[in-house]
N, C-alpha and C positions, 0 to 999 in steps of 0.2 A: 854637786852632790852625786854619788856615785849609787849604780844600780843598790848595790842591798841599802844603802842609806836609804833610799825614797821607799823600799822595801818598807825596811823596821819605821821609820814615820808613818807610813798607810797602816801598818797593824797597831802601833801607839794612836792614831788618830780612832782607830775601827774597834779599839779597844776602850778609848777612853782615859788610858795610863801611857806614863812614862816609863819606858826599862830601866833601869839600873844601868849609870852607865858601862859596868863592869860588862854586864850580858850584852851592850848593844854594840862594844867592841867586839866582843867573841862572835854575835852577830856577823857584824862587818868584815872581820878578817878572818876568822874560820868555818863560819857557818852552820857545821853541825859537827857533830860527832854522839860515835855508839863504839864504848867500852869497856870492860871490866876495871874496876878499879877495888887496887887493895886500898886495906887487908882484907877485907871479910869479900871478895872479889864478886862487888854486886857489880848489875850490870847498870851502867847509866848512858839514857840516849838522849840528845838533845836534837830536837830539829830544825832544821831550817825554816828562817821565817816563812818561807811561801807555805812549807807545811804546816806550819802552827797555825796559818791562816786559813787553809784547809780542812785542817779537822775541827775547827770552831766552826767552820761554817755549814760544814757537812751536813744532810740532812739528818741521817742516824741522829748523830750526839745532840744536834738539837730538838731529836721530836723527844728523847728520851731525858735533856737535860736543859728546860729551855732558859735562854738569857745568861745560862755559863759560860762562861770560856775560859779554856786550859792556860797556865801561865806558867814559864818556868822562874823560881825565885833562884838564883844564887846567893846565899846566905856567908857574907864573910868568916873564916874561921882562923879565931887568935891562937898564937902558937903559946 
């Protein structure tokens, strides 16, 4: 199993849930990305797992949000 795999397993174990396998590829082979994307040229960031695992854990978000954590869903889109 290769480093981000044992990665995205500790944050699906620490989380509770399974990714989607779509995200846990993008996970594994691209990691993050921060981009505009058209048309309407919002901006969208994904982070890498060690970061996701980071800002859930962070003190801030959890004195202010406790037992949340941030998740990204990628929602398939039919042409």
């Amino acid at each position: 199993m290769s480093s981000n795999n044992d990665k995205i397993a500790q944050a699906e174990r620490r989380f509770g849930v399974r990714f989607p396998e779509d995200y846990r590829h993008f996970l594994a082979t691209e990691g993050s990305m921060s981009q505009f994307i058209p048309p309407a040229d919002d901006f969208l960031m994904i982070n890498a797992i060690a970061e996701l695992m980071e800002v859930n854990e962070s003190g801030e978000f959890q004195k202010r949000f406790p037992g949340v954590s941030i998740h990204v869903l990628c929602p398939s889109v039919a042409s």
